[in-house]
C-alpha positions as CSV (number, residue, x, y, z in Angstrom):
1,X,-50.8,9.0,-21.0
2,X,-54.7,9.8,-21.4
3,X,-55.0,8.6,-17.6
4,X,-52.3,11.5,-17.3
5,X,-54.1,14.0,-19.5
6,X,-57.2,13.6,-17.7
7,X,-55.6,14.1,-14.7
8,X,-53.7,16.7,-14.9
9,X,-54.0,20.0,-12.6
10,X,-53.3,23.3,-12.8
11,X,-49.4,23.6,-11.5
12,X,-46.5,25.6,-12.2
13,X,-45.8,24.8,-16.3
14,X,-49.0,23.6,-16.5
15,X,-49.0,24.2,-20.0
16,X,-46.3,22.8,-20.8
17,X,-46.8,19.9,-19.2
18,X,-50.3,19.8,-20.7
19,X,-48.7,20.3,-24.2
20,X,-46.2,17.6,-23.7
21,X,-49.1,15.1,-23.1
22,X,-50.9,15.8,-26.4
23,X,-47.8,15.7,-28.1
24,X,-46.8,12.2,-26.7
25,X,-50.4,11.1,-27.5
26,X,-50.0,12.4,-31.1
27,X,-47.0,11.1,-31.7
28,X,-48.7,7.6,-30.8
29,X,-51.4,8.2,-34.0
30,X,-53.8,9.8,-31.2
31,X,-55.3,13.3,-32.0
32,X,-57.4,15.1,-30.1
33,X,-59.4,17.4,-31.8
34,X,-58.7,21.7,-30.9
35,X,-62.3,21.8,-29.1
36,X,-62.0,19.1,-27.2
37,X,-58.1,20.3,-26.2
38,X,-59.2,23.1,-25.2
39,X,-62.3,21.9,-22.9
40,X,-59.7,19.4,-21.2
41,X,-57.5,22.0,-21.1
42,X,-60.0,24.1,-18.5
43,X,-61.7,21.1,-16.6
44,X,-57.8,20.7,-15.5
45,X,-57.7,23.8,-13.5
46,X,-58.0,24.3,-10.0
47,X,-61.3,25.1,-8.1
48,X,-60.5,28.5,-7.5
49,X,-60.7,28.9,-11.5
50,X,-64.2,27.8,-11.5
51,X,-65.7,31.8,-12.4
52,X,-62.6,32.4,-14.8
53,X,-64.1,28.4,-16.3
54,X,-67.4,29.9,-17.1
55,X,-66.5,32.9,-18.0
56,X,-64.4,31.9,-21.0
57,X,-67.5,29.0,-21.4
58,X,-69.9,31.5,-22.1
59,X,-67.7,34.0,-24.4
60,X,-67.1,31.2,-27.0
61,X,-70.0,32.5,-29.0
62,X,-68.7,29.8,-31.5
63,X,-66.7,26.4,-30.6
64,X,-63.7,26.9,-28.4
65,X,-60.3,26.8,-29.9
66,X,-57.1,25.9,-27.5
67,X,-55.2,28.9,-28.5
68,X,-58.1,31.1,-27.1
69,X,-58.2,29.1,-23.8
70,X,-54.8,28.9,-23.5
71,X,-54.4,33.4,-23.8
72,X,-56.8,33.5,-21.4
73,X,-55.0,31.2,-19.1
74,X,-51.6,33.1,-19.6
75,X,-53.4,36.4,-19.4
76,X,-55.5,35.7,-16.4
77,X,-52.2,34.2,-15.0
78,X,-50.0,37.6,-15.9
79,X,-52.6,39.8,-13.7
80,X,-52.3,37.7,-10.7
81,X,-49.0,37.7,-10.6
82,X,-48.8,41.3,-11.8
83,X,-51.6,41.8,-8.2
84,X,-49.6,39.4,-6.2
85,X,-46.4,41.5,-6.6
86,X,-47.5,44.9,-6.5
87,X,-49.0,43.8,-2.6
88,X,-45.6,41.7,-1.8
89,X,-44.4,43.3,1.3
90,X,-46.9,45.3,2.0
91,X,-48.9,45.3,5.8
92,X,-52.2,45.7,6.8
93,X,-53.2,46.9,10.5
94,X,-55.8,46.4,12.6
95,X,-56.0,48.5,15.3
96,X,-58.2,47.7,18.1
97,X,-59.8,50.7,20.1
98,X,-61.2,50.2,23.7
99,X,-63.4,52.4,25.2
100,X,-64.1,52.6,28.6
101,X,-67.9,53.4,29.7
């Protein structure tokens, strides 16, 4: 399960999934402590997070707590979805002109 946890990448119910494995791990007498949740917690996403990563890094004037990490992940995670329907559908066209000379 910690080969799991370690593993793990950003997916669809990727939280859940991630909250599943420390639960499985607790109930086995292993607890991780909220910091160190929440640092695996971002080294699990994607590239493409890598800004968002640092970001959130750099914020945590104090130590990092998994409930902070994970409202940014569902916030961040809103707003793209929120972008990635409002342009559903739409087009965008490129027009080449040619002008003879």
């Amino acid at each position: 399960m910690i080969w799991r946890l370690y593993n793990l990448r950003m997916r669809t119910s990727h939280l859940n999934a991630y909250e599943n494995l420390i639960a499985q791990l607790s109930s086995q007498g292993m607890n991780i402590e909220e910091e160190l949740r929440a640092l695996i917690l971002m080294s699990s996403l994607p590239p493409s997070w890598e800004s968002f990563v640092t970001t959130i890094c750099i914020a945590s004037t104090t130590t990092m707590t998994y409930s902070s990490a994970t409202g940014a992940i569902l916030s961040k995670d809103a707003r793209r979805k929120s972008f990635d329907q409002s342009t559903y559908g739409e087009a965008y066209v490129v027009r080449t002109v040619v002008i003879d000379t």
